[in-house]
Every structure is written in structure tokens, then in C-alpha cells.
C-alpha positions as CSV (number, residue, x, y, z in Angstrom):
1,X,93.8,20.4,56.9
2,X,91.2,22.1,59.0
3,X,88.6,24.5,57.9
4,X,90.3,27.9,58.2
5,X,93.5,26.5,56.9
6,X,91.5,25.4,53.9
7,X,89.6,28.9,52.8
8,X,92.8,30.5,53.6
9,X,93.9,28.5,50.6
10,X,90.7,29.1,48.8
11,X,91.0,32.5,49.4
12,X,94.9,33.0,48.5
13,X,94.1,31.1,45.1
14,X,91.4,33.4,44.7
15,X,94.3,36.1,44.8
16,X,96.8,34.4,42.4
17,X,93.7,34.1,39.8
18,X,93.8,38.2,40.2
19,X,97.0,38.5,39.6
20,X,97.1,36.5,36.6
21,X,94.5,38.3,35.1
22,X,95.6,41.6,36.0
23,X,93.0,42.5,38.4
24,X,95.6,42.8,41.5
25,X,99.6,43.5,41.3
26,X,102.2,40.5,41.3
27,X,104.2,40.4,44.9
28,X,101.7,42.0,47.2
29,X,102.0,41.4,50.5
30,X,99.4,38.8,51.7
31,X,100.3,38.7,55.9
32,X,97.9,41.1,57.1
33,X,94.8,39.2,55.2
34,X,92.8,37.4,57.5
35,X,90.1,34.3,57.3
36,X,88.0,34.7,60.6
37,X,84.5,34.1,61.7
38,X,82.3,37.3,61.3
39,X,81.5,39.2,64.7
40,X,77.9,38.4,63.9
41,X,76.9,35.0,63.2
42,X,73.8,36.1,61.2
43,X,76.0,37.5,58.6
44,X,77.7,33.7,57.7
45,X,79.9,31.5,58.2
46,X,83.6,32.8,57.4
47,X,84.9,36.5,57.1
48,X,87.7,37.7,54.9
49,X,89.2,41.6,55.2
50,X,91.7,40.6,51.8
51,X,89.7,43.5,50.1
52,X,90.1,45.7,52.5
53,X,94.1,44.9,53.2
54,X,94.9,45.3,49.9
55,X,93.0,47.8,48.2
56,X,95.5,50.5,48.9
57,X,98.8,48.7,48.3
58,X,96.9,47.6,44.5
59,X,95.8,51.3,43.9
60,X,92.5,49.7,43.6
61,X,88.9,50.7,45.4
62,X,87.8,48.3,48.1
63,X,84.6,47.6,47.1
64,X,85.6,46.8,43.4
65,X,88.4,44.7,44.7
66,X,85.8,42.9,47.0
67,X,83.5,42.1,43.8
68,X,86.4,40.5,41.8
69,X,87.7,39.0,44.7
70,X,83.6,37.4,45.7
71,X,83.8,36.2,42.0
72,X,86.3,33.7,42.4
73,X,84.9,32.8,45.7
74,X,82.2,31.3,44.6
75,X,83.7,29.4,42.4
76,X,84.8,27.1,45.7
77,X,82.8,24.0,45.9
78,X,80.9,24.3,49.3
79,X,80.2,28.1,49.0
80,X,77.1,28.8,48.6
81,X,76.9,32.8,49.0
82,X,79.3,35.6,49.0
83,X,78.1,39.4,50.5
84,X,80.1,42.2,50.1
85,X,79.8,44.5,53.5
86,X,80.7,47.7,54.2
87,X,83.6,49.0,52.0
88,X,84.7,45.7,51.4
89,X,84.3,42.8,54.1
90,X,83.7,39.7,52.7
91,X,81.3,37.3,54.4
92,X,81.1,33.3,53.0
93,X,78.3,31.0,53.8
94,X,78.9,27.4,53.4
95,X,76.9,24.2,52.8
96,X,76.3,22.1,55.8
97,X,78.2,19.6,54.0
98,X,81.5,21.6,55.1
99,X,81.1,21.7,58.6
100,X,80.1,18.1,58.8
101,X,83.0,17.1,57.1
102,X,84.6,19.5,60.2
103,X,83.3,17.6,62.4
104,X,84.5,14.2,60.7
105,X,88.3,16.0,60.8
106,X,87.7,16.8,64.6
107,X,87.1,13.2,65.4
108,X,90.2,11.6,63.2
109,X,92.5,13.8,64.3
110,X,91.4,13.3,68.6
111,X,94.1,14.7,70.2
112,X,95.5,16.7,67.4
113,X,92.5,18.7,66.5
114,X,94.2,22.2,67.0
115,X,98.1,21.1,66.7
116,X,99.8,23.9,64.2
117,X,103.2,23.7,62.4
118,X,103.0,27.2,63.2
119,X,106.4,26.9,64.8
120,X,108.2,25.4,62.1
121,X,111.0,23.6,64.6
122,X,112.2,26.9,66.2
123,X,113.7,26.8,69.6
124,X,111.9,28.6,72.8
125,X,113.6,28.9,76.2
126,X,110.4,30.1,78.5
127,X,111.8,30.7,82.0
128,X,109.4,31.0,84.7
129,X,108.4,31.1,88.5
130,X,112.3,31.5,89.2
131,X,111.5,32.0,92.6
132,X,114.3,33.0,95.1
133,X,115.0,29.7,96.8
134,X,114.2,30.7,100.6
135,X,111.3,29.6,101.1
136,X,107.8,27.4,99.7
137,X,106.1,28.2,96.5
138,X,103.4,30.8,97.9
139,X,100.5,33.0,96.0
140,X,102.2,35.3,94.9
141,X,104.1,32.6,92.7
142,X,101.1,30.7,91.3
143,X,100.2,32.9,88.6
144,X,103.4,33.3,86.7
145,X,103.7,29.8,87.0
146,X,100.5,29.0,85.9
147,X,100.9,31.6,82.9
148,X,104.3,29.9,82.2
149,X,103.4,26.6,82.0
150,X,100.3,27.0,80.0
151,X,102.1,29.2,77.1
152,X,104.9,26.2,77.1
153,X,102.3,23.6,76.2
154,X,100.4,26.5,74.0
155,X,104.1,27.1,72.3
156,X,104.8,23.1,71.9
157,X,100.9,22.4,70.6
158,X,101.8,25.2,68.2
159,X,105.0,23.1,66.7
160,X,107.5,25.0,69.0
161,X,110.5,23.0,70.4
162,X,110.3,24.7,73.7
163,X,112.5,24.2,76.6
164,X,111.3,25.3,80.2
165,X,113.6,26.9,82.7
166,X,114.1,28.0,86.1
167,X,116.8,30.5,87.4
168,X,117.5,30.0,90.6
169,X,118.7,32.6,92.3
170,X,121.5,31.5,94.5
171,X,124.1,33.8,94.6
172,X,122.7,37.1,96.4
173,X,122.5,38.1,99.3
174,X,118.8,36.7,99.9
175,X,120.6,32.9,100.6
176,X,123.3,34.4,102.7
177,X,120.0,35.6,105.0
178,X,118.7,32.0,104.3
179,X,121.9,30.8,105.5
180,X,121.6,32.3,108.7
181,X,118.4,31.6,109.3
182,X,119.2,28.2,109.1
183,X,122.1,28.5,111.9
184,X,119.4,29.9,113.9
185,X,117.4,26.4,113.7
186,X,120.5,24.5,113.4
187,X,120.9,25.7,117.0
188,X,117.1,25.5,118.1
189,X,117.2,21.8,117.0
190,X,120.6,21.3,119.4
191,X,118.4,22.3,122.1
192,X,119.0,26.4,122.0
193,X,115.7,28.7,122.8
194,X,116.3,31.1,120.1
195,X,113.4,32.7,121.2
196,X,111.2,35.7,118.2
197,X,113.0,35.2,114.9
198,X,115.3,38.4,114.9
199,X,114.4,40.8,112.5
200,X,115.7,40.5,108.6
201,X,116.0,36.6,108.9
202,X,113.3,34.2,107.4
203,X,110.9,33.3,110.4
204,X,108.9,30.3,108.8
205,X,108.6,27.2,109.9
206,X,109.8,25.4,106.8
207,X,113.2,26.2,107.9
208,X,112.7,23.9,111.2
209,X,113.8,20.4,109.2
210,X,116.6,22.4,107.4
211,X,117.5,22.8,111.0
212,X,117.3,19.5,112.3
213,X,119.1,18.2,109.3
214,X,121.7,20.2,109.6
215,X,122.0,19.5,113.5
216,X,122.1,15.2,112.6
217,X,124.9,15.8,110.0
218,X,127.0,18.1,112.2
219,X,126.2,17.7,115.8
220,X,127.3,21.1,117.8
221,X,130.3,21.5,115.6
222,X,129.3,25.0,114.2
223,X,127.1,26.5,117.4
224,X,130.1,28.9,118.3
225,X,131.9,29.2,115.1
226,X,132.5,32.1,113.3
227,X,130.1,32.7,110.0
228,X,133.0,32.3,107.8
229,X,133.1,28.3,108.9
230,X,129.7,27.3,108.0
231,X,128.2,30.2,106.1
232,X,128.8,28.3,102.5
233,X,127.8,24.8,103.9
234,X,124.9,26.0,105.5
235,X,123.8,28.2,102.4
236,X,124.0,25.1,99.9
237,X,122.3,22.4,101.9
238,X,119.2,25.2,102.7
239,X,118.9,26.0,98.9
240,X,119.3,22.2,97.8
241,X,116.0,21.5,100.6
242,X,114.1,24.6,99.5
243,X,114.9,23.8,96.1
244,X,113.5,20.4,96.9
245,X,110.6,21.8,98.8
246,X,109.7,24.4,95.4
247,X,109.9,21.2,92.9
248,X,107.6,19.5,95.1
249,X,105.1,22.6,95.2
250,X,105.3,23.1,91.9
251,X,104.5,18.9,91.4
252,X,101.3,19.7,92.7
253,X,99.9,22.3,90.4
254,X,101.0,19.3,87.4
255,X,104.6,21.8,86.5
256,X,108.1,20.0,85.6
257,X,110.8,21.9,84.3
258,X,113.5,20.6,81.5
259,X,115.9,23.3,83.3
260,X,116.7,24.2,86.6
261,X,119.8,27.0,85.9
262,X,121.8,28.2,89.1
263,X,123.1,32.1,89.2
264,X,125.8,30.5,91.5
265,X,127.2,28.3,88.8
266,X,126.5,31.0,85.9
267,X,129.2,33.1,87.9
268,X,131.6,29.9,88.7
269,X,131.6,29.3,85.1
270,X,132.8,33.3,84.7
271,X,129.7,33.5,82.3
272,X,128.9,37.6,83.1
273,X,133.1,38.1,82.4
274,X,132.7,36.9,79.0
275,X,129.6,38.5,78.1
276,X,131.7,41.7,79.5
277,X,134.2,41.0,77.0
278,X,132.0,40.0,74.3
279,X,130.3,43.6,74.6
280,X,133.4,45.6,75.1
281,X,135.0,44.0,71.6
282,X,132.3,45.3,69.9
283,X,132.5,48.7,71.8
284,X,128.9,48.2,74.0
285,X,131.0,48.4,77.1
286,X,133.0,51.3,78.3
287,X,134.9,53.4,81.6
288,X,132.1,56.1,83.1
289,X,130.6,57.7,85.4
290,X,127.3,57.3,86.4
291,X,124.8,60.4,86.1
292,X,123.8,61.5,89.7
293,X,120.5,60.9,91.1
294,X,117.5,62.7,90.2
295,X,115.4,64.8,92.4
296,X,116.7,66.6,95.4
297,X,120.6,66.9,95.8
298,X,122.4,64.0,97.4
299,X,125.2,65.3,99.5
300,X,127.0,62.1,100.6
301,X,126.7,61.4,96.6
302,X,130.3,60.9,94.7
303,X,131.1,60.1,91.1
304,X,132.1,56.5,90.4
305,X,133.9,55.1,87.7
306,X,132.1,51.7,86.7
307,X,131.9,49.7,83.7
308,X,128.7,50.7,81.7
309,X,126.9,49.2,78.9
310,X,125.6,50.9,76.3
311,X,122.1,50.1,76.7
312,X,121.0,53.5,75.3
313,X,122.0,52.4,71.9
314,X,119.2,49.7,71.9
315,X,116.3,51.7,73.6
316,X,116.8,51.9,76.8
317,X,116.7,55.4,79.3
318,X,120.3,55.0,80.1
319,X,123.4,53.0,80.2
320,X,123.7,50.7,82.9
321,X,126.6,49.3,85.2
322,X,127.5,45.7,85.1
323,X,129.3,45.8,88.2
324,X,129.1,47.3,91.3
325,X,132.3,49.7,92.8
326,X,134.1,46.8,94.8
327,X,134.0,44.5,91.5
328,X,131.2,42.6,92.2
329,X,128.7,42.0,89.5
330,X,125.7,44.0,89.4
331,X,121.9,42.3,89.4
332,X,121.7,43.6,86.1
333,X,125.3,42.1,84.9
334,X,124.1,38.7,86.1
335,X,120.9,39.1,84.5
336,X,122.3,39.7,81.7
337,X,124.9,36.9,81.4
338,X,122.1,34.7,82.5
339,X,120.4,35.6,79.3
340,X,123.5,35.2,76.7
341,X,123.7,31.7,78.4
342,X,120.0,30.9,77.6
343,X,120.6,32.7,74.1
344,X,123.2,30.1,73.2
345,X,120.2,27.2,72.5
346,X,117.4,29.0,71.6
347,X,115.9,31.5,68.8
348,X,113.4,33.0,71.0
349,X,113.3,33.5,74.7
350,X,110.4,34.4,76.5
351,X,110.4,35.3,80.4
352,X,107.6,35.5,82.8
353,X,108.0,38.3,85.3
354,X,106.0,39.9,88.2
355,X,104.7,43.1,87.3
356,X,106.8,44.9,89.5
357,X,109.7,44.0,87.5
358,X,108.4,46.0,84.7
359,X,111.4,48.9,85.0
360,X,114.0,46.3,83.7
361,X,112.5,45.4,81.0
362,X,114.1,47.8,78.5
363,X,117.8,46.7,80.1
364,X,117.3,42.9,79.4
365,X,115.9,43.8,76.0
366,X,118.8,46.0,75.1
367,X,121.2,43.1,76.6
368,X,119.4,39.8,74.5
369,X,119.8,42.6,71.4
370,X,123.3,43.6,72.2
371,X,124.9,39.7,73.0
372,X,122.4,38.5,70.0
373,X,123.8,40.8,67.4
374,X,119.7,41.2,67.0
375,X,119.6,37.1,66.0
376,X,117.3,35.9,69.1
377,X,114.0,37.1,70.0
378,X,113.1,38.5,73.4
379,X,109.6,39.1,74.9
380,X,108.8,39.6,78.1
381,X,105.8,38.6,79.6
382,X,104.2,40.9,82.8
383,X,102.2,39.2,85.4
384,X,100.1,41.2,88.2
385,X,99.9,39.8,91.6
386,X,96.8,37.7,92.5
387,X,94.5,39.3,95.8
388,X,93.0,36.3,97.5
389,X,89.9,36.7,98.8
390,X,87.5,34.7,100.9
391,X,83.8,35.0,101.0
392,X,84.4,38.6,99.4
393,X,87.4,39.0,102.6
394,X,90.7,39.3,102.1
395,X,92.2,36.2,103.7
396,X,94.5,36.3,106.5
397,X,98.0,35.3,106.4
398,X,99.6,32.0,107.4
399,X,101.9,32.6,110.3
400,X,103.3,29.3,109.9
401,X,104.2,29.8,106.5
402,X,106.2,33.2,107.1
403,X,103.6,35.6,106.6
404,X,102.4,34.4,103.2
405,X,99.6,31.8,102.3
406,X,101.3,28.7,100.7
407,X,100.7,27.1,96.6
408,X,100.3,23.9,98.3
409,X,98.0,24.9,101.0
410,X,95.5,26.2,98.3
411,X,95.8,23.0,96.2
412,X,95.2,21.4,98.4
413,X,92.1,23.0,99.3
414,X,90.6,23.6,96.0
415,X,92.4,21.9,93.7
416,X,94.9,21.9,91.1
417,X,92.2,22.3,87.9
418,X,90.6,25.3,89.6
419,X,93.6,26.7,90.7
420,X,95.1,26.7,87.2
421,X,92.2,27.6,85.1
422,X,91.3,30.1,87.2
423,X,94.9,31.7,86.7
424,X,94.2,31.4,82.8
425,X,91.0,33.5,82.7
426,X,91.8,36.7,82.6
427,X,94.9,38.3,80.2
428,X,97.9,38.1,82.4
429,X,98.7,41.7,82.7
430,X,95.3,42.7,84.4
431,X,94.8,42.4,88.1
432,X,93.3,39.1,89.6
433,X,91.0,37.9,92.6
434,X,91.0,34.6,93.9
435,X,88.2,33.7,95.9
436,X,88.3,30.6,97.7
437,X,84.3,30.8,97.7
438,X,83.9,31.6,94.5
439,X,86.6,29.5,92.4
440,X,84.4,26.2,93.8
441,X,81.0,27.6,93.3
442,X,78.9,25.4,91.1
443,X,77.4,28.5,89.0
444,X,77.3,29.0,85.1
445,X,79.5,32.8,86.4
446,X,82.2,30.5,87.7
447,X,84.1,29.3,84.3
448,X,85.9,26.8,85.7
449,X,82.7,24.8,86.9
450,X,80.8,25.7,83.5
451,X,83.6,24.6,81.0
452,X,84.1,21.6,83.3
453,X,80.4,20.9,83.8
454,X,79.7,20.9,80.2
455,X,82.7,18.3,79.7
456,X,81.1,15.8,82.2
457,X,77.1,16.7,80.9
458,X,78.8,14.9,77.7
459,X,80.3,12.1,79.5
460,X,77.3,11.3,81.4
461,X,75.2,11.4,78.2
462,X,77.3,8.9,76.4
463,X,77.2,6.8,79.3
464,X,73.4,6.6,79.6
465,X,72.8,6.4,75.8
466,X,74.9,3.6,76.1
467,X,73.3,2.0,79.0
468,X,69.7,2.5,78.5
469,X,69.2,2.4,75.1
470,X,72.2,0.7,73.7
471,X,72.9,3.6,71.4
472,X,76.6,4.6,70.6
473,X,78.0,8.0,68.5
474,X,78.2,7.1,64.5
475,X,79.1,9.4,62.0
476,X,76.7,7.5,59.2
477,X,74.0,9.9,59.5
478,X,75.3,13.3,60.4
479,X,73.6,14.9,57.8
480,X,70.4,14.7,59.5
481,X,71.9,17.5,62.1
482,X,70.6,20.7,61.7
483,X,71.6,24.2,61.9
484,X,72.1,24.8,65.9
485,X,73.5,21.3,66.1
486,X,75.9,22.8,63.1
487,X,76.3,26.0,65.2
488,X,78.1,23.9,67.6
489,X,80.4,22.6,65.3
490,X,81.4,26.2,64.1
491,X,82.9,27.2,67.3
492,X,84.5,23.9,68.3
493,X,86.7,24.5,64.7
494,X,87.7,27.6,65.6
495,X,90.2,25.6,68.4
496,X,93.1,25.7,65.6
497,X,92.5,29.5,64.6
498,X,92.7,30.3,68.5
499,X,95.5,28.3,69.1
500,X,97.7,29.7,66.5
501,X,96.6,33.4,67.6
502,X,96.9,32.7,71.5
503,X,100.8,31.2,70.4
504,X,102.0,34.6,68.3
505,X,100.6,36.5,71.0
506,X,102.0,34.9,73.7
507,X,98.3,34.8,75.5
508,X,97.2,31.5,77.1
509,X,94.4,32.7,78.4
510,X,92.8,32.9,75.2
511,X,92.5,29.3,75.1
512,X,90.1,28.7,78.4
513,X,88.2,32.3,76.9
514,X,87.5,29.5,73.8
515,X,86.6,27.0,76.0
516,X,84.0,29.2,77.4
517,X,82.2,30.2,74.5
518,X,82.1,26.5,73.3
519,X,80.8,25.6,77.0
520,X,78.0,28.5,76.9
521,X,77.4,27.5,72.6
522,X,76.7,23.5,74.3
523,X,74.9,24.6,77.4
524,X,72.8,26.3,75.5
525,X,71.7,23.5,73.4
526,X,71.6,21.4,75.8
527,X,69.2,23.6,77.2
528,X,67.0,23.9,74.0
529,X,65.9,20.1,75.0
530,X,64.3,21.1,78.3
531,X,61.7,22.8,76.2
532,X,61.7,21.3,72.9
533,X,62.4,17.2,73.4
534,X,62.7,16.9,69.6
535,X,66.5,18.6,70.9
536,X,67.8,16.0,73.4
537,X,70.8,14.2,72.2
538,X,68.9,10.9,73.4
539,X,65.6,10.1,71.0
540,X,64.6,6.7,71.7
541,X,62.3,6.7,68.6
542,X,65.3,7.9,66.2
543,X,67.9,5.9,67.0
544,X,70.0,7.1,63.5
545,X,69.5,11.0,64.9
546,X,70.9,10.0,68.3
547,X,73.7,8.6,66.8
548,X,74.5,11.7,64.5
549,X,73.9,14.2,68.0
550,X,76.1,11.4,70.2
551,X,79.1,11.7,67.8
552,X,78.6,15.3,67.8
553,X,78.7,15.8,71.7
554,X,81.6,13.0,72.0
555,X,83.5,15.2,69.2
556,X,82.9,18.5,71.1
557,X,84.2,17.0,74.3
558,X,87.4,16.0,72.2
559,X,88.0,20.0,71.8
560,X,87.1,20.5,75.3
561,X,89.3,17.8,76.1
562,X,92.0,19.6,73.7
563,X,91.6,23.4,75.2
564,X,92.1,22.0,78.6
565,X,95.3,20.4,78.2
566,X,96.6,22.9,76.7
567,X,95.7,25.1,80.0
568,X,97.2,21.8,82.6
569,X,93.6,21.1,83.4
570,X,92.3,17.3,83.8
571,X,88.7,17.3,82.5
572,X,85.4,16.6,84.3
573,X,83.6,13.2,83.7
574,X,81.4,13.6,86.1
575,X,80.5,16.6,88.5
């Protein structure tokens, strides 16, 4: 049980002795009451708002709740204080003995330090990148992938059973373009100048080998032949390669999906027809028309009866056709099928979109709602495109690539640790940069080197303790460490509390935002010895305090360790 979990157990027993005297109602609710580090460290060591939560629901005045409530506090062994702030915050110090005995449950549990049962078992489909399949992974991909991938491991640390998907997008009219533009290579690799890639086909280069392959299995048998002949051939054997070509992209920034789901096989399977029926038993679908568009008069507009869902009924601006006036399935109706399919083995799905699919939100929601009968969870997830930047420039485009700079080209150049932590340091939903110059720069204002840097100043310590003065991390004496060795300890435990917070929210990037106060909270220290020697982790006088401060620095690279995992990232153990 780790520290927070523990005082929220202190402080809910505090509660029940309340109730049994009187003092506080039977069967309040207890979710909103918090156990938190205060904002200011000078004021102690834990913070509690249960005062200020339930004063009102208990008819009771805050600060005469907080009293009774700091009463029983200091009952708990290991508090040694409890000040009432404000109308009614409640801020605990502890005895050093508590955090040391932190610090001892930070090193059994290695790995684990920060794994919640949070979860309970439930099932979570997250479904991201779902990139069209014409072409490579490219920029403007990374960061919902990165974003994705991150809150899947956040989601599984957290005692999720998550399941990650891909939806590839195989049926529209994007891969009959792709399928063209691969008869155009197909007849550049017989020999054919085809000359400037005609306008509204894919011009990159990645489509050359699709080509050539294409050209080895089927000699000149299609040059001539009308689209109807090779248009589905060509169209499945360009989205198997680029399909092939996105996995491998996608293997380079450390991302494996359980799930790759095709939107050509969801329609085979006549998925969107029963999701139609499903919704018109229960009277969600119905015969209309359309309501014409707003703004200016349309003249070439006419009424059209289509099959509309009532999306109105769960939120949304208006009801939306599932299919399209020659019977073909709308986006939407795909979409939507897509999702009753995904609904079927999980209790919460979570997508990852581009932020300039933020208009459909509403429809999907009102769809999950509808199919779900309200039994799954929906949240979707908004990412903003990424500007890349060099030097403070913004970077020219590859012309190789199509007119876009390529995932594996910038791996490849700076990494896949930078690349993904960098994605993880701001909140999702607010814009980006991505300089190349930057993102590398060995600078304390570049968190990727300063989270990583502090990982491999540990390493490199434990290695020269080791080496030149035979001394190794022990836990026998860690009550020699004193309060800024302590302070360390006090934000490395608030990994768990973080964790569970960055997994309700939905917020990876909460994790590497952790990781950065630790890094500064060890840096700092670290610092302290430049001045003060009595403050290196290495005394060769007092070899029982070098042990105490070696544990302590191999037990905060554990959490680094931990954070960073969580986020994809390998750590530093030497820069």
C-alpha cells in the first residue's frame, strides 16, 4: 500500500469515527474528498479538502468539521502535526520515519511502484493513428500515435485490460485513388514514361515498389485493360504494402497493435445493416428528409428521402443520414457500425482523433449511446497537429515522400525517446512545435534531455561509487538522510497519485510533467553538492551515509525508470 493510499485510509477512518459519534451523518458521499500534497511544501507534507467537501452535505461549518476531523488525525501513528488553513484545509506533517519507509516500498515493489487496481478488470478498446492506408506514417500522424500508445500503457499500469486498435480505412474512395495510382507505376515499371503524376493521384515515391510488384506478378496483362479488370486487385495488394509499410513506421516509434480492423470487411460482414436494424427496432432510425443547407439559397438543391438517425435524442445538433441517396453507406453509417463492432468486447472505448475531426464528435457519441443502450463508455480524445520547425524555420517538405515529411525519417534523425516524449509534454489538445534543433539540445529547457540526464547522472554515480570506493546502495542506515534528501522522496511517491489521476483523465502527458518535477527536485540536489560537499551522494569518510544517499538515488531512478515506460521511452544510462 503506498503512502497516499494509506492516509486515504487514515483519513476515511477518521470519517467513520465521526459518524459513530455523531459528529458527521451516516452515508455521506466520500468521492470528491481528496489526499494530495499541499501547493506549498512549507505548509507539510499531505493535504486533505474532506472538511471542506463535506461541510455542506453534514449541515456542519467547515472549520468546526476541520477541528473534529484534525482530532482524529492525530491519532495516526507517524503524524506529528495537524493545521487547520483557511476555512477548513487540512495540512498533515509526518515523521521522517514515514517517508523512509516510502522509500523502502519504492524499492520492493521496482517496477510496480505506481501500478493501481484503479481499473478493476474493465475492458478498453483505444483506437488510434487509423491512418488512411495510401501512403507512410508522416508528421502529421505521430502525435496521436504517440498520445495513443502512451494512454494504453497509462490505462493497462492503471489495472485496465486494454485492447489497441487500428481502423483501416479501406473501403472509400481514398484506395480506389490509391489504386490507380498504382496502375500508373504498374505501367512505369513495364517501361511506360508516365511523365508529372496527374493531378488527384498520390505522387510519392513509396508507390514505385507497389509498382514493380505489381508489374513481376502480372507482366503487361492489365496495361490496356479497362479499370473494371484490375481496379480490386490492384486496390488490395497497394493497401496490404502500405499497410505493411505503416506497421513498419509505426515499429520504429516502439508501437504494436492487438487490432488491425478493416472498414472493407466491417461492410462484407453487413455490420452497418445490422446496426441499421438494431436502431430502427427501437425507433432511432426513420424515412426523412434532410433540412436544406444553411446560408445562402442553393438552387440546384432538392429534398431527399434518406434513412436518418435520431441523433438529436442523444445530444447532437441534428439527425444524421446513414446512407447516401444511391444506397451506399454514409461515412458516418460506417463509422458508426465500426463502433457497435468495437462495443461488442469492451466497456469503454476511447478514440484518438485529429483536431479537425472535432465536428463529429457529438454523432459518434450519440451512435456508441444509441447501439449501447447507454452500457459502454465513449470518450473522445482531440489531438492538434504538430508544426515542425528547424532552427526556429519551418521545415521544408519532402518531395519524395508526397509532399509531407516522413515518421521514419524523423526517427531516424532524432530518435525514437525524443520523438515520443516530446509528443507527451504538452496536454494533447494544445498546439505543438517540433524543433529538430531544439528536441536534441542538451539544456535543462529541453525536458527530454533533463528527465533523461538526471536518469544517467544516477547511473553514472552508482557506477563510480562502485568502482572507486567499493560502496553499493543499502537501506540499513536511511535514517541518517535528512530533510532535502527526504524532499526527494516526497515527489518520487507521488508517481501512483499521478498515475491514477493521468488514467481517469485520460492525460498521458501528466506522467512526463511528473517526471520533470522529480528531474528538476534531483538536479537540484545534486547541485546542492557543488557548493556544499557534505551533499554529494559519494562521502568517502562516511561510507554508512553514502550508502543511505546511493539507495536513495538508485530508488529515484526506479520511478524515473517507471514514468518513462509508461510514456514508450527507454531511459538514459549514460549521456
Amino acid at each position: 500500500m503506498t503512502l497516499f493510499v494509506q492516509f486515504a485510509a487514515h483519513v476515511n477512518a477518521a470519517l467513520d469515527a465521526l459518524e459513530t459519534a455523531g459528529t458527521l451523518p451516516a452515508g455521506l458521499d466520500r468521492k470528491a474528498v481528496t489526499v494530495e500534497p499541499p501547493r506549498d511544501a512549507a505548509h507539510g507534507d499531505l493535504a486533505t479538502n474532506a472538511a471542506m467537501v463535506l461541510a455542506k452535505p453534514a449541515g456542519s461549518n467547515p472549520r468546526a468539521l476541520a477541528e473534529a476531523i484534525a482530532a482524529e488525525l492525530a491519532k495516526v501513528s507517524g503524524v506529528t502535526a495537524v493545521d487547520i488553513a483557511g476555512p477548513g484545509f487540512l495540512n498533515l506533517k509526518l515523521d521522517p520515519s514515514i517517508w523512509i519507509e516510502e522509500l523502502r516500498t519504492i524499492a520492493t515493489q521496482g517496477d510496480d511502484y505506481g501500478r493501481s487496481s484503479l481499473g478493476e478488470g474493465k475492458t478498453v478498446n483505444v483506437e488510434y493513428v487509423s491512418a488512411n492506408p495510401t501512403g507512410p506514417m508522416h508528421m502529421g500522424h505521430c502525435r496521436g500515435a504517440v498520445v495513443g500508445d502512451a494512454l494504453a500503457n497509462l490505462l493497462q499500469f492503471a489495472g485496465y485490460k486494454v485492447t489497441r486498435e487500428y481502423y483501416v480505412n479501406d473501403a472509400g474512395g481514398q484506395v480506389d485513388v490509391l489504386a490507380r495510382s498504382a496502375h500508373l507505376r504498374y505501367r512505369e515499371a513495364l517501361g511506360e514514361d508516365v511523365g508529372e503524376i496527374p493531378e488527384g493521384l498520390y505522387p510519392g515515391d513509396y508507390l514505385v515498389p507497389v509498382g514493380q510488384k505489381l508489374a513481376a506478378e502480372h507482366g503487361d496483362k492489365f496495361v490496356g485493360a479497362a479499370e473494371g479488370e484490375w481496379l480490386v486487385l490492384f486496390r488490395q495488394t497497394a493497401v496490404a504494402m502500405m499497410m505493411e509499410m505503416i506497421r513498419s513506421d509505426l515499429a520504429l516509434l516502439g508501437i504494436h497493435h492487438d487490432i488491425f480492423a478493416s472498414e472493407a470487411e466491417v461492410q462484407r460482414a453487413k455490420k452497418p445493416e445490422a446496426a441499421e436494424a438494431f436502431l430502427r427496432e427501437r425507433g432511432l432510425v426513420y424515412d426523412g428528409e434532410l433540412e436544406p443547407p444553411k446560408g445562402e439559397p442553393d438552387p440546384d438543391w432538392e429534398p431527399v428521402t434518406l434513412p436518418l438517425f435520431k441523433s438529436t435524442q442523444f445530444g447532437d445538433d441534428q439527425d444524421r443520414p446513414i446512407r447516401k441517396s444511391d444506397g451506399s453507406w454514409t461515412y458516418f453509417g460506417a463509422d458508426m457500425a465500426y463502433h457497435f463492432q468495437k462495443a461488442q468486447n469492451a466497456d469503454w472505448l476511447i478514440d484518438i482523433w485529429g483536431a479537425d475531426h472535432a465536428g463529429t464528435v457529438k454523432r459518434i457519441k450519440a451512435a456508441v449511446a444509441a447501439l449501447t443502450e447507454g452500457k459502454a463508455e465513449f470518450d473522445v480524445k482531440l489531438v492538434q497537429m504538430v508544426r515542425l520547425l528547424r532552427g526556429g524555420e519551418p521545415i521544408k517538405m519532402s518531395k519524395r515522400a508526397g509532399n509531407f515529411v516522413t515518421l521514419a525519417d524523423v526517427v531516424r534523425e532524432v530518435g525514437k525517446d525524443v520523438v515520443r516524449f516530446t509528443m507527451l509534454t504538452r496536454k494533447a489538445d494544445a498546439q505543438m512545435d517540433f524543433d529538430f534543433a531544439k528536441v536534441v539540445e542538451a539544456s535543462k529547457d529541453n525536458p527530454v534531455f533533463y528527465v533523461q540526464y538526471a536518469h544517467a547522472r544516477i547511473c553514472s554515480t552508482l557506477r563510480k561509487a562502485e568502482a572507486e570506493e567499493g560502496f553499493k546502495p543499502g537501506s540499513d542506515h536511511l535514517n541518517l538522510l535528512g530533510a532535502e534528501e527526504l524532499s526527494l522522496v516526497r515527489e518520487a511517491a507521488n508517481l501512483p497519485r499521478v498515475v491514477e489521476a493521468a488514467a481517469k483523465a485520460g492525460e498521458p502527458h501528466r506522467i512526463a510533467f511528473f517526471l520533470g518535477d522529480l528531474a528538476a527536485a534531483f538536479h537540484a540536489y545534486w547541485n546542492l553538492g557543488n557548493d556544499q560537499p557534505d551533499k554529494r551522494f559519494i562521502l568517502a569518510q562516511s561510507p554508512e551515509l553514502s550508502s543511505a544517499r546511493l539507495f536513495l538515488a538508485e530508488t529515484l531512478g526506479q520511478v524515473i525508470r517507471n514514468g518513462l515506460r509508461l510514456m514508450g521511452v527507454d531511459a538514459a544510462t549514460q549521456m
